[in-house]
ROGU-484795 format. One record per residue (C-alpha): residue in one letter; x, y, z. Coordinates in steps of 0.02 Angstrom, whole numbers, padded with zeros to 5 digits, always signed. Example, Ala and Ser with C-alpha at 12.3 -4.5 7.8 and 13.67 -1.06 7.14 Angstrom:
A+00615-00225+00390 S+00684-00053+00357 
! end
This chain:
X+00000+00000+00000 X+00091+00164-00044 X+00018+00295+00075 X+00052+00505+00025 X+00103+00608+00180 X+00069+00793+00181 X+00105+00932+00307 X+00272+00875+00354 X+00409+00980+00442 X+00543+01029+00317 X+00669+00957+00473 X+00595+00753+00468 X+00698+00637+00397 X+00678+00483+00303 X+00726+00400+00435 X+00602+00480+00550 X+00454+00468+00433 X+00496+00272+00431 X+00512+00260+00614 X+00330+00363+00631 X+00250+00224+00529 X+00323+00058+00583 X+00234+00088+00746 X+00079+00039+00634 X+00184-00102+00571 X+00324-00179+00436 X+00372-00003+00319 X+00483-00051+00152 X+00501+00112+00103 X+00489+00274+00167 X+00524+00440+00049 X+00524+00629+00102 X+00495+00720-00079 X+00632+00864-00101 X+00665+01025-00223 X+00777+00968-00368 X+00870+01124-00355 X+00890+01165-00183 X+00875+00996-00084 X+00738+01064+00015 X+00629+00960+00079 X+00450+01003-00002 X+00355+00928+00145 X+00269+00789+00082 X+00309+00598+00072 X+00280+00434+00029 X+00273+00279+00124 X+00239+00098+00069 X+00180-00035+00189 X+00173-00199+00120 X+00015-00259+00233 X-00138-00166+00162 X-00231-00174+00353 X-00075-00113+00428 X-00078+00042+00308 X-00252+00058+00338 X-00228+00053+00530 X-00076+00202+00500 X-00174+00318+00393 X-00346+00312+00511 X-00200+00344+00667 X-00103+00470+00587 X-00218+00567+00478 X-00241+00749+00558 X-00115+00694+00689 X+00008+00821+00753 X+00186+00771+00719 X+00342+00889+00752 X+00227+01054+00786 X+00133+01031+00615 X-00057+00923+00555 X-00002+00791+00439 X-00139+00745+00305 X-00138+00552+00272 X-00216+00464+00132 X-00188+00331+00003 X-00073+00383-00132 X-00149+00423-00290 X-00074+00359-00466 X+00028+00525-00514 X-00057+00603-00669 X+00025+00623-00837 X+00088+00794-00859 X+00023+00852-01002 X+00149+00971-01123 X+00116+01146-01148 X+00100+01196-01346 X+00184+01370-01332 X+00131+01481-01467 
! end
């Protein structure tokens, strides 16, 4: 199940947002989505759980939970839209 995390602080890790969701069970990946120019984190993520009732159980717990002084906004991950090209005339 690949879960989209919203609302992070720009200061959690990887390793943070991984250790925030294994308390909900077995994480196999955990990614904190940065700038491409700057390195910034943008403060959203993705985490994949491989148990879908375990994800379930992590998204209910942590949805509108406070984590690090900020509301995180939990949900399944969405299939990430084509981006359409711009005709420039």
């Amino acid at each position: 199940m690949n879960i989209f995390v919203a609302g992070l602080s720009y200061q959690i890790t990887e390793p943070d947002l991984r250790e925030l969701f294994e308390e909900y069970g077995t994480v196999s990946s955990a990614k904190i989505i940065t700038d491409k120019f700057s390195g910034r984190s943008r403060g959203f993520g993705f985490v994949e759980m491989d148990v879908e009732t375990e994800g379930q159980r992590a998204i209910e717990q942590l949805n509108e939970a406070e984590y690090d002084g900020r509301t995180l906004t939990v949900s399944v991950a969405r299939p990430r839209k084509e981006q359409q090209s711009r005709d420039r005339y």
